[in-house]
ZAVEX-487407 format. One record per residue (C-alpha): residue number from 1; x, y, z; residue in three letters. Coordinates in steps of 0.02 Angstrom, whole numbers, padded with zeros to 5 digits. Example, Ala and Ser with C-alpha at 12.3 -4.5 7.8 and 13.67 -1.06 7.14 Angstrom:
// ZAVEX-487407
   n   east  north     up res
   1  00615 -00225  00390 ALA
   2  00684 -00053  00357 SER
***
This chain:
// ZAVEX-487407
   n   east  north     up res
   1  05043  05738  05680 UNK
   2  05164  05614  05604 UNK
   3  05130  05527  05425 UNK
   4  05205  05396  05347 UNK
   5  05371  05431  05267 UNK
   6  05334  05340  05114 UNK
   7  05185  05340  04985 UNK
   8  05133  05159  05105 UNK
   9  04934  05208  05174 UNK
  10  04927  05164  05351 UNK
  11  04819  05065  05431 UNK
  12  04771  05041  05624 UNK
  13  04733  04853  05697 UNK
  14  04635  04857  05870 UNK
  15  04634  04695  05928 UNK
  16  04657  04599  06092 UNK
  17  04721  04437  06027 UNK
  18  04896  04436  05971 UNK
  19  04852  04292  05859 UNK
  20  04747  04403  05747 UNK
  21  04869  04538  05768 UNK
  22  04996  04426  05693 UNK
  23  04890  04367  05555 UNK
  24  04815  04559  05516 UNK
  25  04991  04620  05526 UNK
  26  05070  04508  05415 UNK
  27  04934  04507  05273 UNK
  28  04931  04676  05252 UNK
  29  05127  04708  05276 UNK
  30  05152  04590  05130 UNK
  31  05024  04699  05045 UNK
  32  05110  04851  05057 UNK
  33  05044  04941  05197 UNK
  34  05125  05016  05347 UNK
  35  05056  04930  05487 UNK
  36  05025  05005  05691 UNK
  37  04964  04919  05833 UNK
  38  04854  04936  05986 UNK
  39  04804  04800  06103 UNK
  40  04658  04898  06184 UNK
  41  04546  05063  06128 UNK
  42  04658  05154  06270 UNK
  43  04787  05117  06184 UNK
  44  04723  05153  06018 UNK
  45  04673  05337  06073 UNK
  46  04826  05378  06135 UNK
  47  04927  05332  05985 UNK
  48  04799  05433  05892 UNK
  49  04865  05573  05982 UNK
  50  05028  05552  05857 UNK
  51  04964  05487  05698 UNK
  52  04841  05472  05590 UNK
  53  04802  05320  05482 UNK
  54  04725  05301  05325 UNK
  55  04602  05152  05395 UNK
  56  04560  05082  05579 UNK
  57  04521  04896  05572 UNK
  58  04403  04906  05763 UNK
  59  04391  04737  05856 UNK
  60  04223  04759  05916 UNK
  61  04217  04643  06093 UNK
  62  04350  04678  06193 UNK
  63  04379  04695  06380 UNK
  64  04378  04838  06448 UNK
  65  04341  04977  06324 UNK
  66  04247  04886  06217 UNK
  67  04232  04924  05998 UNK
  68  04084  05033  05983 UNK
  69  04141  05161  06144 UNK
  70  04317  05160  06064 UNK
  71  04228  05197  05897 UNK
  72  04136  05333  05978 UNK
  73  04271  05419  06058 UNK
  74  04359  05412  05885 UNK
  75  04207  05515  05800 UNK
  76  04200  05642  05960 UNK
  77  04363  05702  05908 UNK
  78  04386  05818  05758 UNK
  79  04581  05738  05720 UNK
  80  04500  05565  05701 UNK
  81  04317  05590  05649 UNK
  82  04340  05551  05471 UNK
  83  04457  05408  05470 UNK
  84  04361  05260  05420 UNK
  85  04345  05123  05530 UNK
  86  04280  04946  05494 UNK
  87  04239  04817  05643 UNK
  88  04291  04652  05659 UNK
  89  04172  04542  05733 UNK
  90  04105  04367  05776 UNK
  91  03945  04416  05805 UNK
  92  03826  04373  05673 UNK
  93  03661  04454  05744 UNK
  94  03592  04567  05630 UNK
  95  03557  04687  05769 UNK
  96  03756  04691  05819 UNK
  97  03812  04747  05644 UNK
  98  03689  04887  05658 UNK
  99  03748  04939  05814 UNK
 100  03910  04964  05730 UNK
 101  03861  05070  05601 UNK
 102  03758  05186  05736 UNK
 103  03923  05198  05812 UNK
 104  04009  05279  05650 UNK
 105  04067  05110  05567 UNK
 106  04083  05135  05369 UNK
 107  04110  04940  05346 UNK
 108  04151  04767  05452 UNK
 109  04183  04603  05413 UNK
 110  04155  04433  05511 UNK
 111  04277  04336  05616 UNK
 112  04365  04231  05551 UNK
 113  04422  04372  05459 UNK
 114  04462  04332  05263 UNK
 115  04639  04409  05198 UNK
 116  04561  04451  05019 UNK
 117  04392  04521  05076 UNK
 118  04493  04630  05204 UNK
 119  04596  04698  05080 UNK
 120  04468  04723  04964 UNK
 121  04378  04828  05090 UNK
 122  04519  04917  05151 UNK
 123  04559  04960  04963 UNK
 124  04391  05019  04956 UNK
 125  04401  05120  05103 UNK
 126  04574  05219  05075 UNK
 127  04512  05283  04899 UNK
 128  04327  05350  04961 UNK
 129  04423  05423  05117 UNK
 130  04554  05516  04984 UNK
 131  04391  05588  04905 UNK
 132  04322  05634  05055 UNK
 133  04480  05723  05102 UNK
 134  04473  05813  04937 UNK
 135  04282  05862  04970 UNK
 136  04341  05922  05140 UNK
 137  04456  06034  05081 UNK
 138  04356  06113  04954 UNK
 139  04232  06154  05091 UNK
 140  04342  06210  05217 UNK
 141  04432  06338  05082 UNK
 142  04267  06431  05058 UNK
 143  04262  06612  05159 UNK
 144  04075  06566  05233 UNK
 145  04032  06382  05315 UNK
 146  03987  06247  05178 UNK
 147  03940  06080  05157 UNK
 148  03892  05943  05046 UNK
 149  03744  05842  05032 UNK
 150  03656  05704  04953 UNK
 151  03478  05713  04879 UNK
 152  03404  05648  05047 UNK
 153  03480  05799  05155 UNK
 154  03621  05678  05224 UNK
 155  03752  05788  05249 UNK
 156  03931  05700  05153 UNK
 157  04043  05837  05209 UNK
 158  04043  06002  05295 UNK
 159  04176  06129  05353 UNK
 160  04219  06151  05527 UNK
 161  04114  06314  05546 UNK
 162  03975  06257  05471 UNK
 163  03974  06093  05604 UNK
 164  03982  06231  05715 UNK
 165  03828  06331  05652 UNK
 166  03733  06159  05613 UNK
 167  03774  06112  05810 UNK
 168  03704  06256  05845 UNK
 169  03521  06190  05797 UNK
 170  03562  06024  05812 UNK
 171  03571  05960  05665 UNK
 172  03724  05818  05640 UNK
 173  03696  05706  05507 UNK
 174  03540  05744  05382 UNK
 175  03467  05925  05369 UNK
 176  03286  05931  05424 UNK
 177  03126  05867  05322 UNK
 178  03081  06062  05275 UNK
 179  03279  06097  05182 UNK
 180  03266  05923  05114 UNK
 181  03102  05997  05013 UNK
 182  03169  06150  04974 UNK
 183  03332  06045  04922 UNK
 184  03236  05957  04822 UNK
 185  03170  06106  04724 UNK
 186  03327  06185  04695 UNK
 187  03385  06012  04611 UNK
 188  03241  06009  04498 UNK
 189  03258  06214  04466 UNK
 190  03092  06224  04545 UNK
 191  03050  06355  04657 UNK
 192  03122  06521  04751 UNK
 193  03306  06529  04706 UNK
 194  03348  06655  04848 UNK
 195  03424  06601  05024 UNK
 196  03324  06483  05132 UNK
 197  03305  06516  05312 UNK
 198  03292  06380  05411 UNK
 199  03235  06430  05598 UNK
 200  03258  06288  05745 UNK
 201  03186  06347  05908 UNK
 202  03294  06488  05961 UNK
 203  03425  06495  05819 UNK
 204  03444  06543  05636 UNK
 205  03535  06530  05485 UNK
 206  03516  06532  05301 UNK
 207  03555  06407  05155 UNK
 208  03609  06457  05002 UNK
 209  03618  06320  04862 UNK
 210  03765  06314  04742 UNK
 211  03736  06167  04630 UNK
 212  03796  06002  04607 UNK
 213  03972  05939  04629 UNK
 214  03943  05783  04603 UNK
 215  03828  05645  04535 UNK
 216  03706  05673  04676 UNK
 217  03799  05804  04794 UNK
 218  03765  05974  04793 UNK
 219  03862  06105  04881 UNK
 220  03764  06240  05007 UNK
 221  03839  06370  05076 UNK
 222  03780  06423  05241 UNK
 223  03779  06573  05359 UNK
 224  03692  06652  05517 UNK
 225  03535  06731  05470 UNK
 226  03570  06899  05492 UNK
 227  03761  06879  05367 UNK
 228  03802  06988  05234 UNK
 229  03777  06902  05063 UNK
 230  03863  07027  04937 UNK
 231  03672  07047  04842 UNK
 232  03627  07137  05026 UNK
 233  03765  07261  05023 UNK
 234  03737  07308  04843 UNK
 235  03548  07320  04882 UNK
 236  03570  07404  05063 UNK
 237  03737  07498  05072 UNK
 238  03756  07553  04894 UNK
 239  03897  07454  04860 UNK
 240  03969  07407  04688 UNK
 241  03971  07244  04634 UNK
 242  04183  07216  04695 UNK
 243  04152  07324  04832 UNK
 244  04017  07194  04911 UNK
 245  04144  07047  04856 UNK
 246  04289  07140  04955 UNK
 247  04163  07159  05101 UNK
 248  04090  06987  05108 UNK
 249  04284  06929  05115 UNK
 250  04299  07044  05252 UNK
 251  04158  06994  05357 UNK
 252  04203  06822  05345 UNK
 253  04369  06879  05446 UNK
 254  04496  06863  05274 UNK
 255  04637  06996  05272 UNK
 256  04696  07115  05145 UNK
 257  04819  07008  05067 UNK
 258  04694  06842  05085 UNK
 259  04566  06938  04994 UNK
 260  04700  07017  04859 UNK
 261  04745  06813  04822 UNK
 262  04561  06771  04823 UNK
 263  04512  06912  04689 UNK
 264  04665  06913  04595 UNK
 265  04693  07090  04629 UNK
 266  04831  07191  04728 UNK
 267  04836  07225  04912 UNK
 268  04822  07394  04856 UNK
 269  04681  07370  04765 UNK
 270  04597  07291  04920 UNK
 271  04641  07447  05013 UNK
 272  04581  07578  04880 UNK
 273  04408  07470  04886 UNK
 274  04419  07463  05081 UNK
 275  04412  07656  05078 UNK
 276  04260  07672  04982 UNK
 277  04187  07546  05074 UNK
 278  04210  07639  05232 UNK
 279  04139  07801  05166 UNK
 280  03989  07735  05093 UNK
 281  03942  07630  05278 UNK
 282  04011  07798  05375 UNK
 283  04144  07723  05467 UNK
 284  04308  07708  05506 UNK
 285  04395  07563  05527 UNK
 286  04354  07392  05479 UNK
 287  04274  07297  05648 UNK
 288  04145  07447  05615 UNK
 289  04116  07429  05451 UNK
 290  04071  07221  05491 UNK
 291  03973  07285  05647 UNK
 292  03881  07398  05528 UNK
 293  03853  07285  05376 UNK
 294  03781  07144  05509 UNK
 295  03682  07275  05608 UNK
 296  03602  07350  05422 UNK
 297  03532  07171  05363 UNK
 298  03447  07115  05542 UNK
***
């Protein structure tokens, strides 16, 4: 996926006049941003199939393919899903402004459009979207699915496995009223500090809150109800306390050398533990020794 070749943030205009093009362009060339193009939401997807800007400034009536299904086809994919996109619109109903938030909007601004308050907002935009960048990658380096949430169970941001696991039981944007309460708890250091399960018709995983990591957010780390947590395999395997870390790395599918950088320890090291491990579960390699760890805790 291309980037810009300069520190210059990008930023998208959809738009089927050329007049506004013209005007967009220019006001935020002479502003310092890199500017691209699209005349239609066709055409916008398929140049999002090369880059990626930083913001996506979404006329919202256009022929054709019109604002909010270009916006939704923009959150449907996982290479565009978090770049924020603010509508441009004439219409005033209240009704058509929340409409574009449903759709995935973070912002929008009224037609016609106002060179400061655009830039403003764009501003605005680029810096929460670097955060939220930041936040992703925090999540996505964890061995087990995470995510982050606010105080109301909306979830802020969340690692591609744990979308995955939270699909699952569909659940997309807030967690359900019953880990919002036991959220809640955990905030105020009330109540059971162990793993909540949450159970949604047929599925099951487990929650297991890490504290805040920010004013507000709090990181949970989550994993299929029958996972290893490394308090299990101490309890139920006999494990010692670096022996369950090694093994938690290992079920979550890390290598020796990922797990050696994770623990600060040699390869060798990882190996040495790895054969302990193996005698103490009664196996042999290591796709048995996850098949037994996961089998031992349903």
């Amino acid at each position: 996926m291309n980037m810009p070749t300069d520190d210059r943030h990008q930023v998208m205009i959809v738009d089927d006049t050329p007049a506004n093009l013209a005007f967009l362009s220019d006001a935020l060339a002479d502003a310092g941003y890199e500017v691209l193009v699209a005349l239609s939401g066709h055409t916008a997807l398929r140049q999002l199939e090369l880059v990626r800007p930083d913001v996506i400034l979404l006329d919202a009536v256009m022929p054709g393919m019109d604002g909010f299904e270009t916006c939704d086809r923009l959150k449907s994919r996982d290479a565009t899903r978090d770049i924020p996109v603010i509508f441009m619109t004439a219409l005033a109903d209240t009704a058509d402004v929340v409409r574009g938030f449903e759709h995935g909007a973070v912002d929008y601004v009224t037609k016609p459009v106002r060179e400061a308050e655009i830039l403003a907002r764009i501003a605005t935009h680029i810096g929460r979207s670097r955060e939220l960048r930041r936040a992703q990658g925090t999540v996505e380096a964890w061995p087990r699915p995470s995510l982050t949430v606010a105080t109301d169970g909306t979830i802020t941001t969340a690692s591609s496995r744990a979308r995955t696991r939270l699909a699952a039981l569909a659940i997309e944007q807030r967690l359900p009223a019953v880990c919002v309460a036991w959220l809640s708890g955990q905030v105020q250091g009330q109540g059971d500090t162990a793993p909540f399960t949450l159970s949604e018709g047929a599925g099951a995983l487990t929650m297991e809150f890490c504290g805040a990591v920010d004013a507000g957010e709090y990181l949970l780390l989550l994993d299929h109800a029958e996972a290893a947590s490394a308090t299990r395999l101490i309890d139920s395997h006999g494990l010692t306390a670096r022996e369950a870390q090694v093994m938690e790395w290992v079920t979550a599918g890390k290598t020796n050398r990922d797990i050696a950088a994770i623990l600060d320890i040699s390869p060798r090291t990882v190996t040495k533990h790895l054969e302990r491990i193996f005698v103490k579960l009664g196996v042999e390699t290591r796709t048995a020794a996850v098949n037994r760890v996961l089998a031992g805790v349903r």
